[in-house]
VOPAPA-702919 format. One line per field, with one value per residue (C-alpha): x, y, z; residue in three letters; residue number from 1. Coordinates in Angstrom, 3 decimals. Example, Ala and Ser with C-alpha at 12.3 -4.5 7.8 and 13.67 -1.06 7.14 Angstrom:
2
X 12.300	13.670 $
Y -4.500	-1.060 $
Z 7.800	7.140 $
type Ala	Ser $
seq 1	2 $
This chain:
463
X 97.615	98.784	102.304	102.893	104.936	102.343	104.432	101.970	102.829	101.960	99.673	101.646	101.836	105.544	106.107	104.198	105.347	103.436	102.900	105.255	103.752	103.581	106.574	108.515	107.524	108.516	111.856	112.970	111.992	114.172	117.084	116.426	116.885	119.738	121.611	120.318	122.055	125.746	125.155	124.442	127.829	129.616	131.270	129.907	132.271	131.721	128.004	128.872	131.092	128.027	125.723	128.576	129.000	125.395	125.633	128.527	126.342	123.294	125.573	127.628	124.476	122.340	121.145	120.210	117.847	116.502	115.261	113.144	111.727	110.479	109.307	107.637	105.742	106.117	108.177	109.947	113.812	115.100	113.393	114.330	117.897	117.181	115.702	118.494	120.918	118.896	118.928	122.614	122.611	120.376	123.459	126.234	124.167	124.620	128.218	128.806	126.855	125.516	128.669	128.544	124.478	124.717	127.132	126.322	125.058	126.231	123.420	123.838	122.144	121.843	121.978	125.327	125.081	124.845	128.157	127.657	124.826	124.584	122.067	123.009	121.177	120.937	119.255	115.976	116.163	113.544	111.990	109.001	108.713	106.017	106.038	104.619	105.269	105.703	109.434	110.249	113.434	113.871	110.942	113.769	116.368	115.197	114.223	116.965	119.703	119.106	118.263	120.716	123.279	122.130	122.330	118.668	117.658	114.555	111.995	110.011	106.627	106.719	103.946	102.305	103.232	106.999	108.345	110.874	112.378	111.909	113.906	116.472	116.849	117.730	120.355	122.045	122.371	123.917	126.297	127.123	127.927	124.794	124.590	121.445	118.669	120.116	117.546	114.805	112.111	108.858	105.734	103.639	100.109	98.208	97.297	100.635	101.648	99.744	101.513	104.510	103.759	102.828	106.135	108.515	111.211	109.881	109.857	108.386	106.837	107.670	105.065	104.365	101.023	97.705	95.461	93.584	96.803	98.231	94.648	95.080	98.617	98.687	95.684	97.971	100.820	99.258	97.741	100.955	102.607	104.697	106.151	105.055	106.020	103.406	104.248	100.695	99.141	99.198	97.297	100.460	99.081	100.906	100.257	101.270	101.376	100.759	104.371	106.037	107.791	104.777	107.062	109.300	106.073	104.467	107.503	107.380	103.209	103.645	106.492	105.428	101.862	103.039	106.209	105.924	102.142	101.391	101.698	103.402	102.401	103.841	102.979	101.643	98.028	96.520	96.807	96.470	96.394	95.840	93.071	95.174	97.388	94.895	93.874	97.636	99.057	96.195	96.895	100.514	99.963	97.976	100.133	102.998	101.239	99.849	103.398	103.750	104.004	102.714	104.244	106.757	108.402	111.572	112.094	113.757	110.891	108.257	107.548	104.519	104.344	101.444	100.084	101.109	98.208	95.518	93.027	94.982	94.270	90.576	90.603	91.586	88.665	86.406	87.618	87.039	83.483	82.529	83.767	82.188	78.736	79.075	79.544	83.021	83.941	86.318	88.518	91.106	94.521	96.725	97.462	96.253	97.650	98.136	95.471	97.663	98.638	97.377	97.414	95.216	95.021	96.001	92.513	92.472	88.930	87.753	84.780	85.858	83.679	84.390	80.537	82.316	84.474	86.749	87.731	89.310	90.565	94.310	94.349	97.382	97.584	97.667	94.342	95.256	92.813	93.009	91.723	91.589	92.050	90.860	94.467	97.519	95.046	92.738	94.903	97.058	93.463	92.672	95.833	95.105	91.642	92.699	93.075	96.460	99.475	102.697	103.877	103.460	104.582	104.992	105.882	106.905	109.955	109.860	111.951	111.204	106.895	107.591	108.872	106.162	103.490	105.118	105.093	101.377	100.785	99.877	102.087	105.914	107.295	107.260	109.637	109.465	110.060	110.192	107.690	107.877	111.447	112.737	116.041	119.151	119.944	116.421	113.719	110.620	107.161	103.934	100.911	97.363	95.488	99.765	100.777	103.556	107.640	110.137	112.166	115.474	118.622	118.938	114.792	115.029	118.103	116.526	112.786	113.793	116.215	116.151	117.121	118.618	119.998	123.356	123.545	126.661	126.043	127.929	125.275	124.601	120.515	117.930	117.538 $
Y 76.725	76.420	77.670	78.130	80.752	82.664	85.524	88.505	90.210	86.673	85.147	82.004	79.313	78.411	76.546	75.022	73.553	71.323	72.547	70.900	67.867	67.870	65.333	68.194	71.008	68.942	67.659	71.407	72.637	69.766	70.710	74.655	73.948	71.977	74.988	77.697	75.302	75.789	79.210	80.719	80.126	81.470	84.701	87.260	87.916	84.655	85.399	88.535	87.395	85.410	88.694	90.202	87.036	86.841	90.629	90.022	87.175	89.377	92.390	89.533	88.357	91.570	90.590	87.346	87.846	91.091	88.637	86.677	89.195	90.486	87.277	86.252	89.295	91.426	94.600	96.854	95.322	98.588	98.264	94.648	95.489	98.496	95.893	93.433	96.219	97.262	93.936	93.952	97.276	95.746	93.444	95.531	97.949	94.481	93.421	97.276	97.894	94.605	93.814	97.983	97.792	94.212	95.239	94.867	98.012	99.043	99.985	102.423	101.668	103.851	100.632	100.356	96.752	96.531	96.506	95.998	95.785	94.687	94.343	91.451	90.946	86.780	85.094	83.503	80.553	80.139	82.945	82.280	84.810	85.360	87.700	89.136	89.017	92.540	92.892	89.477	89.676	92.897	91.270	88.339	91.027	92.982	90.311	87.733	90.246	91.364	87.967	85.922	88.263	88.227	84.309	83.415	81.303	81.658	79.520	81.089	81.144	83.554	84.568	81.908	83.542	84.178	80.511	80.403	83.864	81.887	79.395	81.278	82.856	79.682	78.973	82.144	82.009	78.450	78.973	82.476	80.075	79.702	76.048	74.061	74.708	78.889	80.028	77.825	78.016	76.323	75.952	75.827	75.974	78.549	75.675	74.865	77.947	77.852	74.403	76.182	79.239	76.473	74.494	75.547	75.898	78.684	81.979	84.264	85.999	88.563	89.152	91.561	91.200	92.294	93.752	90.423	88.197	89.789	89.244	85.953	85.612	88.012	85.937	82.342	83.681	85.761	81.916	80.354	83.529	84.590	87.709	89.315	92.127	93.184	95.361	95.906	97.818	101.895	104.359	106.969	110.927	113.027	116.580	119.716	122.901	126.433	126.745	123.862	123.381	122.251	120.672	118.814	117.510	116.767	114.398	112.518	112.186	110.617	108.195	107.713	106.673	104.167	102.575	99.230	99.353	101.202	97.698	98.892	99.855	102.973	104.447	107.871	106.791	110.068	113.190	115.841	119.665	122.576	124.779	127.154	125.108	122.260	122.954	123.607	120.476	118.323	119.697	118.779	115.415	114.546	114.659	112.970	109.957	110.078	110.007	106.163	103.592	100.504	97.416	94.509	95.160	93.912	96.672	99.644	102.064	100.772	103.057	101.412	97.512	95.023	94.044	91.202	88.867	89.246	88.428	91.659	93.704	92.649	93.528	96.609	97.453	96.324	98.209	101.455	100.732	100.371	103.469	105.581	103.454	105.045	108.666	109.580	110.521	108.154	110.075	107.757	110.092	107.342	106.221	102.910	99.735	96.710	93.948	91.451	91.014	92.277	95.967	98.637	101.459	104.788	106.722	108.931	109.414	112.656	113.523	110.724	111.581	109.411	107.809	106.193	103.181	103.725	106.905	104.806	101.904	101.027	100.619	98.681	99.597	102.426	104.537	107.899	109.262	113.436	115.502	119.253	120.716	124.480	125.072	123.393	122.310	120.407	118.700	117.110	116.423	114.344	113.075	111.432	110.289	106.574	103.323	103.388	105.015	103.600	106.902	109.978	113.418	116.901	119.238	122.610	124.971	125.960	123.108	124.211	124.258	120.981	119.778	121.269	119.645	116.114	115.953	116.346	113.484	109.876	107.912	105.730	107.611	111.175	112.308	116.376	116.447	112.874	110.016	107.500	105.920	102.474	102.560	100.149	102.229	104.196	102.210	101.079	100.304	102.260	102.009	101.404	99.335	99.580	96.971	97.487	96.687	97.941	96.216	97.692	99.487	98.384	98.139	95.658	93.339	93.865	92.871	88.733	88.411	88.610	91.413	89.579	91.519	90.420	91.910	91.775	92.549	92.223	92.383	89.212	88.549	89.873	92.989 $
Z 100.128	96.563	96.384	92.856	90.252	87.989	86.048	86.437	83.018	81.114	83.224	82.764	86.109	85.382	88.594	91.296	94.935	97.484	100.770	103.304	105.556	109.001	109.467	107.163	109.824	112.701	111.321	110.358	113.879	115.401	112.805	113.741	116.993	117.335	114.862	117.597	120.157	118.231	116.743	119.713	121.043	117.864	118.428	116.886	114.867	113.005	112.635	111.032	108.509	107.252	107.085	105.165	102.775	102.007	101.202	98.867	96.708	96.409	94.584	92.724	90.968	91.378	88.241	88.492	92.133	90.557	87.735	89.610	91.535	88.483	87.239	90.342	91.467	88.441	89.624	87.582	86.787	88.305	91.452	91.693	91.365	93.921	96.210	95.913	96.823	99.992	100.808	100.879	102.573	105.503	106.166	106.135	108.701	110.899	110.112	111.213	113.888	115.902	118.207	119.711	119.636	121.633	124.240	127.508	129.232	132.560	134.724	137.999	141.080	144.335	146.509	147.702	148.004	144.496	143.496	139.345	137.750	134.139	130.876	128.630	125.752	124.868	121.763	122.432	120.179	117.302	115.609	112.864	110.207	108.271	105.068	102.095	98.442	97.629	98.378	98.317	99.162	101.593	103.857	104.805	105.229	107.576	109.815	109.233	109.141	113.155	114.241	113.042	114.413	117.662	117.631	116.691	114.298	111.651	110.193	107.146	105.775	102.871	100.808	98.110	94.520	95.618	96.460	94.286	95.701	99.328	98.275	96.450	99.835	101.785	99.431	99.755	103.281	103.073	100.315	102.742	105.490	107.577	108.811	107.591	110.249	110.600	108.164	106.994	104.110	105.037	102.615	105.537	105.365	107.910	109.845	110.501	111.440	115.002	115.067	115.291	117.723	120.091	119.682	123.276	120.996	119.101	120.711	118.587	115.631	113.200	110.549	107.843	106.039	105.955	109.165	108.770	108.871	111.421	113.958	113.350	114.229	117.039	118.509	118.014	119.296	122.247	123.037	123.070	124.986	121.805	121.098	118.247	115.508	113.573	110.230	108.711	106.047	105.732	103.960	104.363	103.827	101.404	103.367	100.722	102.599	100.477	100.416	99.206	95.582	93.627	91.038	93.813	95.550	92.097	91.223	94.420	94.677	91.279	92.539	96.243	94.924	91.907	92.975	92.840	91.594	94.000	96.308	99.417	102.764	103.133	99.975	99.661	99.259	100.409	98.668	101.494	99.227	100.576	98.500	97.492	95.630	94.933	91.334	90.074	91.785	90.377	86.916	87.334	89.691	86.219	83.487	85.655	85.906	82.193	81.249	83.291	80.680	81.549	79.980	80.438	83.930	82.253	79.619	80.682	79.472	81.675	84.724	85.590	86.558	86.564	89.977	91.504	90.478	88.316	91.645	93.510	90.181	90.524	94.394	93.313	90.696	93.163	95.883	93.340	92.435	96.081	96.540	93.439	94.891	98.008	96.850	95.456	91.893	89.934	87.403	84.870	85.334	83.792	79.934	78.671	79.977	77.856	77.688	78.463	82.898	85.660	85.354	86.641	84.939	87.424	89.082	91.467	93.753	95.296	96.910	99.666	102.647	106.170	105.225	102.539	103.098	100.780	103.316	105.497	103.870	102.102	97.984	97.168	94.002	91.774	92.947	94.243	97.294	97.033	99.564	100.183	103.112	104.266	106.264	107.796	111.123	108.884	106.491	110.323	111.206	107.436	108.411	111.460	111.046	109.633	111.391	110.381	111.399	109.589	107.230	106.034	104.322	104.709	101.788	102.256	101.964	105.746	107.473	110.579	109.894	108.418	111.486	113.434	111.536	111.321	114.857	114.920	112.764	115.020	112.627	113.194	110.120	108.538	105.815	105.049	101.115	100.718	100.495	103.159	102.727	103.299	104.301	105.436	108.880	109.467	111.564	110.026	111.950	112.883	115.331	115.727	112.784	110.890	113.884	116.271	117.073	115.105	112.335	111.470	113.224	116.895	117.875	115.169	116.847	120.381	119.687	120.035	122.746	126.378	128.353	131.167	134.244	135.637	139.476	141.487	145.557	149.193	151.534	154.039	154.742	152.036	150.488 $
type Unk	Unk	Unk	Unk	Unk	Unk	Unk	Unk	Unk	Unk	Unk	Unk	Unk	Unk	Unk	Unk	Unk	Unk	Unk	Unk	Unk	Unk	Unk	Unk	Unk	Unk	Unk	Unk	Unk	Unk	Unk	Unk	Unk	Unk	Unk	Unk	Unk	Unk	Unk	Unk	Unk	Unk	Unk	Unk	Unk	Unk	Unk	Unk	Unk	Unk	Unk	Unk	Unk	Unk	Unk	Unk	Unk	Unk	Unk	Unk	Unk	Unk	Unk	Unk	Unk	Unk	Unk	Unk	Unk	Unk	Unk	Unk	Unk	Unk	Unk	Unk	Unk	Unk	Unk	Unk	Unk	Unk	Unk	Unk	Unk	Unk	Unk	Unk	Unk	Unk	Unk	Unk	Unk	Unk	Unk	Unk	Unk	Unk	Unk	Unk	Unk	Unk	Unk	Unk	Unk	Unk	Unk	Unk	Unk	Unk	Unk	Unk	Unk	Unk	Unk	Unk	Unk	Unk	Unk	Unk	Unk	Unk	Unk	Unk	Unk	Unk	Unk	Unk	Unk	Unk	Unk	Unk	Unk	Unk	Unk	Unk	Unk	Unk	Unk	Unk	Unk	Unk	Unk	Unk	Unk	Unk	Unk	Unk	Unk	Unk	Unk	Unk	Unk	Unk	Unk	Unk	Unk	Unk	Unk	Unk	Unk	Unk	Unk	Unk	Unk	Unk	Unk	Unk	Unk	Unk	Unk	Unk	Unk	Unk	Unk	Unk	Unk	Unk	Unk	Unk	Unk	Unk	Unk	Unk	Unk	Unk	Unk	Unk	Unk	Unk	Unk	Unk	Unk	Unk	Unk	Unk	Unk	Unk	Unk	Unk	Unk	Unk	Unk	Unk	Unk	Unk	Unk	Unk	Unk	Unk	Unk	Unk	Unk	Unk	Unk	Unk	Unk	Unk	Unk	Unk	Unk	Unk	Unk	Unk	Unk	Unk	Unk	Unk	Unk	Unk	Unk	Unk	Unk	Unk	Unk	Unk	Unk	Unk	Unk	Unk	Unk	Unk	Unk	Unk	Unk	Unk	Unk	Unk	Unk	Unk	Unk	Unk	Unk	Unk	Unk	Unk	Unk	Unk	Unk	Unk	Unk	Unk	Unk	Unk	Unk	Unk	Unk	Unk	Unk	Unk	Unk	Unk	Unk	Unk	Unk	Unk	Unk	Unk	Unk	Unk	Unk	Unk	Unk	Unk	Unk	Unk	Unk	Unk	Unk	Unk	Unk	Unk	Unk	Unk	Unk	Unk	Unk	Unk	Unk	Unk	Unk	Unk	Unk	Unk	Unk	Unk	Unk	Unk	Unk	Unk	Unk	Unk	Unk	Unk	Unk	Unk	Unk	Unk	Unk	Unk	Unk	Unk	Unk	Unk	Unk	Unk	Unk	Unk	Unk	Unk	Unk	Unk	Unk	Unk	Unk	Unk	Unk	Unk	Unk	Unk	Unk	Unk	Unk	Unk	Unk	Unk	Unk	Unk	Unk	Unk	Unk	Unk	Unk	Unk	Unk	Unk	Unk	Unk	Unk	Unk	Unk	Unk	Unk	Unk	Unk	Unk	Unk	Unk	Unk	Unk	Unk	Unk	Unk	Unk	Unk	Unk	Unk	Unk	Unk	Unk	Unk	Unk	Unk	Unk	Unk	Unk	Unk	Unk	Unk	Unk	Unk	Unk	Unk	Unk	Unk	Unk	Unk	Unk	Unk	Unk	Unk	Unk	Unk	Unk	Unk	Unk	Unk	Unk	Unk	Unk	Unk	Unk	Unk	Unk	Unk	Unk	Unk	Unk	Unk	Unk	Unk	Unk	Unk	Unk	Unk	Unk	Unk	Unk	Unk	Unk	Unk	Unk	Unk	Unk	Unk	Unk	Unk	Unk	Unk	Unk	Unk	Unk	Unk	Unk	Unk	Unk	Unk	Unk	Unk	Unk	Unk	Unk	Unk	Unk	Unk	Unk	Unk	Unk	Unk	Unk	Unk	Unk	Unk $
seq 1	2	3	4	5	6	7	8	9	10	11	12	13	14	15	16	17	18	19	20	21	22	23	24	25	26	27	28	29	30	31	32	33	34	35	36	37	38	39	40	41	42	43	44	45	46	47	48	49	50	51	52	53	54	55	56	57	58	59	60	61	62	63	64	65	66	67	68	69	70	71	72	73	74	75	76	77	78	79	80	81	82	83	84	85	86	87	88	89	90	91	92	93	94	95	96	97	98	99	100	101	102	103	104	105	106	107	108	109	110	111	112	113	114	115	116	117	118	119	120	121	122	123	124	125	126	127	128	129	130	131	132	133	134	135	136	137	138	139	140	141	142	143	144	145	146	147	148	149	150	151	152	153	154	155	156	157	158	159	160	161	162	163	164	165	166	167	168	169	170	171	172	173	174	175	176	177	178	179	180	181	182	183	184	185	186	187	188	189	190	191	192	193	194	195	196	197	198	199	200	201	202	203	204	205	206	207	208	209	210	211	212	213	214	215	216	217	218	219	220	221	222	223	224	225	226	227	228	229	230	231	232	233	234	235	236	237	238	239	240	241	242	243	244	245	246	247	248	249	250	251	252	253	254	255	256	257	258	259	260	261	262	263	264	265	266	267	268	269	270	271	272	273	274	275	276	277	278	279	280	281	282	283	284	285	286	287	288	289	290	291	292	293	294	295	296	297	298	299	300	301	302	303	304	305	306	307	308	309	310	311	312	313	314	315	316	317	318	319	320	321	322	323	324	325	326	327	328	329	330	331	332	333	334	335	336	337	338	339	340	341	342	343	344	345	346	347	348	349	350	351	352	353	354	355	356	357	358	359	360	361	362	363	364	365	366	367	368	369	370	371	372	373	374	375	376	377	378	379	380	381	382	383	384	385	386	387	388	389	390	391	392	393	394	395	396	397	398	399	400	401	402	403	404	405	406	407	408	409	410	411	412	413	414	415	416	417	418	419	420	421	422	423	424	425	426	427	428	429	430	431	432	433	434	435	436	437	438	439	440	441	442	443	444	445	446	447	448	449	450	451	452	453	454	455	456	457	458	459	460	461	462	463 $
């Protein structure tokens, strides 16, 4: 695996790192372990004051990490300084919430020879995380954040293109406090990384990828008997009831579809209308994204970035054409995009039928599927006929309906009004083909740790 810095907008390799060795692997697991050993028995008060150190860094040079997110995998400058904040965020939720979350719980029993019963919940030791480029940063967060506060420790194998951001990452958490071995950046290869799940000292996995990544993983680490998180891909429906604000949904079909390129899992990549109000949202939903202006993510104008490679902008095109071979009709809603890096210029496909593909797969990038739907039953029942189930959206004025409908659709998120959010305290994860666990908030500290039960009895003889 060739870890290497290619700029997306210039094309331009600027950077390139060797994958580590199998003596490197083996030497960082030893180091990791013998941390886990010390930082276990920190209070954790003194593991929090790292979370809330590394949080301070990130904001003092906002700038700086927001650079080389852009540089690496070609976001927008404004969402790179977005995702440093969140970043941030995701550690204060800790600093402020871990010690009440981790407390032990008193449990009642109706035995009277139990005289206390108690739920204590104790690191495991090693967790391997395994992430993807598209939010670089935020990936790490959200998973080093919860376990390092509940006294794990983390070994990482982040995505190829962002190993500079990887590394930028280790360093924070060191200069923030964390001892050498607390949080460790790996250029593993994938064979190493069954290596690892089958190391005692390693306990688990936490990965965010692709449904094809995340089979492979789940398999290794099922093997080994490792827990596993899996955060997979999404193909999150944008449901517009009759009665919604047209404009309000407009402005958030056009965001929720092309933030970031359109490269995130839980990005509104179905266009659910209902056939009254089809024809005017699609007039508006059109010249909203023919106002995106494609260009150098690092100039303030730009609204639309390049993809993260020019082999995911290919993917893309490909993905398209297979679908227009096997029925649906292609339509170019987006203004030109330059020549030079690896944009896609904005589509949207109708005419999708579930013969095609293309009906039930996840674009990550800026293609827009639109459906129409006869009435509220059939656009929950568009909805819920995908392998996936991470996100999704309701748009209407009733609060209440909205509410009603959201609970009818088989996903782990759905905002009324809103895309599919990402948030510091709100937990993210979905189910089926979109993986399972939760990340964030307190699902997120308690997926790695063990649950032990503390009983207290006066009884002579057995139960």
């Amino acid at each position: 695996m060739a870890y290497a810095t290619t700029n997306p907008y210039t094309g331009e390799t600027l950077a390139t790192f060797p994958d580590a060795t199998d003596a490197e692997v083996g030497a960082a697991l030893d180091v990791a372990q013998a941390t886990f050993l010390n930082w276990r028995e920190q209070p954790i008060a003194a593991r929090l004051a790292v979370l809330q150190k590394a949080a301070d860094l990130l904001r003092a040079d906002a700038q700086g990490y927001a650079r080389l997110l852009t540089l690496e995998m070609g976001k927008l400058f404004s969402e790179a300084q977005a995702e440093v904040e969140l970043s941030a965020a995701i550690f204060e939720y800790y600093v402020e919430n871990a010690e009440a979350l981790l407390a032990p719980e008193a449990l009642p029993s109706k035995d009277p020879a139990v005289l206390e019963a108690q739920l204590v919940h104790e690191p495991l030791g090693i967790i391997l995380a395994i992430e993807p480029w598209n939010f670089p940063y935020y990936q790490i967060a959200r998973i080093i954040a919860p376990q390092l506060a509940v006294g794990n420790v983390v070994v990482l194998k982040h995505a190829s293109n962002v190993p500079q951001c990887a590394a930028l990452f280790e360093r924070l958490m060191r200069e923030a406090g964390l001892p050498e071995g607390g949080f460790t950046n790996l250029y593993a290869t994938r064979g190493q990384i069954e290596a690892i799940l089958n190391d005692p000292r390693v306990h688990g996995v936490a990965l965010t990828g692709s449904e094809a990544a995340g089979a492979l993983v789940a398999a290794q680490a099922g093997k080994a008997l490792k827990k596993s998180t899996m955060e997979l891909g999404g193909a999150d429906a944008f449901i517009v009831l009759d009665d919604a604000d047209l404009d309000k949904a407009v402005k958030w079909a056009v965001f929720g579809r092309h933030w970031n390129a359109g490269q995130v899992c839980c990005s509104s990549k179905r266009i659910i209308l209902l056939e009254s109000i089809y024809d005017a949202f699609l007039d508006k939903y059109h010249a909203g994204v023919a106002a995106l202006k494609a260009g150098d993510p690092m100039d303030a104008q730009t609204s639309l970035a390049p993809l993260s490679s020019q082999g995911a902008a290919d993917d893309v095109r490909r993905q398209v054409e297979q679908a227009v071979a096997h029925g649906a009709t292609v339509s170019v809603i987006g203004a030109e995009v330059p020549d030079q890096g690896a944009f896609v210029r904005p589509v949207m496909l109708t005419g999708l039928t579930p013969e095609n593909p293309a009906y039930y797969e996840e674009f990550f990038g800026p293609v827009s599927l639109i459906f129409k739907a006869r009435d509220e039953a059939e656009a929950i029942s568009i909805a819920n006929d995908s392998p996936f189930g991470l996100g999704g959206s309701v748009f209407t004025r009733d609060i209440q309906r909205g509410k009603a409908v959201a609970r009818q659709i088989s996903t782990g998120m759905v905002y009324i009004n809103h895309p599919t959010a990402v948030k510091a305290d709100l937990p993210f994860g979905g189910v089926r083909r979109s993986g399972y666990g939760r990340e964030l908030i307190g699902l997120g500290l308690k997926e790695f740790v063990n649950h032990k039960l503390i009983g207290v009895t006066d009884i002579d003889g057995g139960f």
